[in-house]
C-alpha positions as CSV (number, residue, x, y, z in Angstrom):
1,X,-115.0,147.1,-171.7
2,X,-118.1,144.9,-170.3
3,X,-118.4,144.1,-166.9
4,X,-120.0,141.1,-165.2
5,X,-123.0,142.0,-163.0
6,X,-123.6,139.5,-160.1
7,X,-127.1,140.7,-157.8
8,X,-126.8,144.4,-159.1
9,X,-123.2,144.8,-158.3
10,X,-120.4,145.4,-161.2
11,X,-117.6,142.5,-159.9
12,X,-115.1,142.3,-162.5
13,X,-114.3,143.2,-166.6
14,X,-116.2,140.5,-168.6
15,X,-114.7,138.9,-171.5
16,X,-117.6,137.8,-174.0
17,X,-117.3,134.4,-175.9
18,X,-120.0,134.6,-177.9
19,X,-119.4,133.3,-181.6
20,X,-118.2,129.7,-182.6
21,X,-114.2,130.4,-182.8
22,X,-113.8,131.9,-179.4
23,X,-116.2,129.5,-177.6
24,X,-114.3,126.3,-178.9
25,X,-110.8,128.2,-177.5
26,X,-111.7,129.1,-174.3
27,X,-109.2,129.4,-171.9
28,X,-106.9,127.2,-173.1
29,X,-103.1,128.3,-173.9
30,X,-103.7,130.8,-171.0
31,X,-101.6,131.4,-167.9
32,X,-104.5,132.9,-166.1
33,X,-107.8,135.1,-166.3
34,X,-108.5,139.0,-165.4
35,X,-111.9,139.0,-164.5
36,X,-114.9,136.6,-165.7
37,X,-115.1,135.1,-169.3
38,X,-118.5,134.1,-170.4
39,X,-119.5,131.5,-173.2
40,X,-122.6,131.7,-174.5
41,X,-124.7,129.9,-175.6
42,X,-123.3,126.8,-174.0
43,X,-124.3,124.1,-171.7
44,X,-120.9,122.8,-170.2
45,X,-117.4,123.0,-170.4
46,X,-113.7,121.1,-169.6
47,X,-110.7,121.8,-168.7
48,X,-108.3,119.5,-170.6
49,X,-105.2,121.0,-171.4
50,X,-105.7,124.2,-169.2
51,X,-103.2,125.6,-166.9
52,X,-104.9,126.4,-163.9
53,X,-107.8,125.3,-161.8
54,X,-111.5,127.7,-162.9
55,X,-114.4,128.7,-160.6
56,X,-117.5,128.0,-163.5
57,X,-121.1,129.0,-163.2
58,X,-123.6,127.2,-165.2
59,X,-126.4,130.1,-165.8
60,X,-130.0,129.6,-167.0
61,X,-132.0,131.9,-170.3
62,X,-132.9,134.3,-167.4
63,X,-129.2,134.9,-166.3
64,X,-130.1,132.9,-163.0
65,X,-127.0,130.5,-161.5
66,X,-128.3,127.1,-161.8
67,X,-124.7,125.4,-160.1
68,X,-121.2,126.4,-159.2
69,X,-117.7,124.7,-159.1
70,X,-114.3,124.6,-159.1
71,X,-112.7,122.5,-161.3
72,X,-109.3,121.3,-161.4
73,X,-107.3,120.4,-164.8
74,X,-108.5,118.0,-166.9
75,X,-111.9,117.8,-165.5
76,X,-115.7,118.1,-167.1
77,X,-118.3,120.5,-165.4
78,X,-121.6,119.6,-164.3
79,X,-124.5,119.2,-166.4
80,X,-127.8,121.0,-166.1
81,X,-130.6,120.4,-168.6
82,X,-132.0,124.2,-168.0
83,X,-128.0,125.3,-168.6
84,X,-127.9,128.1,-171.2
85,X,-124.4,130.4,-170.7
86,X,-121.2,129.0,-168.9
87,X,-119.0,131.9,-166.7
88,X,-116.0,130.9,-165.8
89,X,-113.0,132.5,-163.8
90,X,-109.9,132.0,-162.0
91,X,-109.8,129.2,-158.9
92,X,-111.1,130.6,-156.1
93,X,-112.9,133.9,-157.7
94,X,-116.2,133.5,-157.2
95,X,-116.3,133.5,-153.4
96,X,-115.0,137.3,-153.7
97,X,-117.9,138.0,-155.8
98,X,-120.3,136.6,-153.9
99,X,-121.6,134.5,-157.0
100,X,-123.2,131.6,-156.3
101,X,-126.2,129.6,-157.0
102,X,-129.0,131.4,-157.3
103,X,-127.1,134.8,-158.5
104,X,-128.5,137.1,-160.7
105,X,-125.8,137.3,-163.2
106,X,-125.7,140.5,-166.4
107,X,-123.5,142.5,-168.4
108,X,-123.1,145.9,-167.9
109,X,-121.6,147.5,-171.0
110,X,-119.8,150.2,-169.6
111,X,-122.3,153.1,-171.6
């Protein structure tokens, strides 16, 4: 299973949303997340209809953090123009990881 990579360090299993169907689902219907889910491409992201509150990371071509948040239900992230790739997590995740703007964020892909 992937991981997500934040400044060198392997932080949590990774779920990939990489083609058209699984970007436009998300999160929602969920009760919660294990680990990071990462949409790419993609530039920003909601939360109407989810269940819970999500840490989200709006990351740059180079896999740089541009901003971070929190955002409740039934809220709309940030927008950066350089924004390429969306991670998000549970509420409250990302201060465990240490991710932040200005991470280095990757995949490792466990070979």
């Amino acid at each position: 299973m992937p991981e997500l990579v934040v400044d060198g360090r392997r932080v949590a299993p990774l779920e990939l949303a990489d083609s058209y169907r699984s970007r436009r689902h998300g999160l929602l219907k969920r009760d919660g997340v294990d680990g990071a889910f990462w949409l790419r491409p993609c530039r920003h992201v909601h939360t109407m209809g989810m269940r819970f509150a999500i840490d989200v990371a709006l990351v740059d071509r180079r896999g740089r953090v541009l901003h971070t948040q929190t955002l409740q239900p039934g809220r709309f992230s940030a927008i950066r123009f350089r924004c390429r790739s969306v991670i998000e997590a549970e509420g409250g995740t990302f201060a465990g990881w240490e991710l932040a703007a200005g991470s280095l964020v990757g995949v490792h892909d466990g070979s």
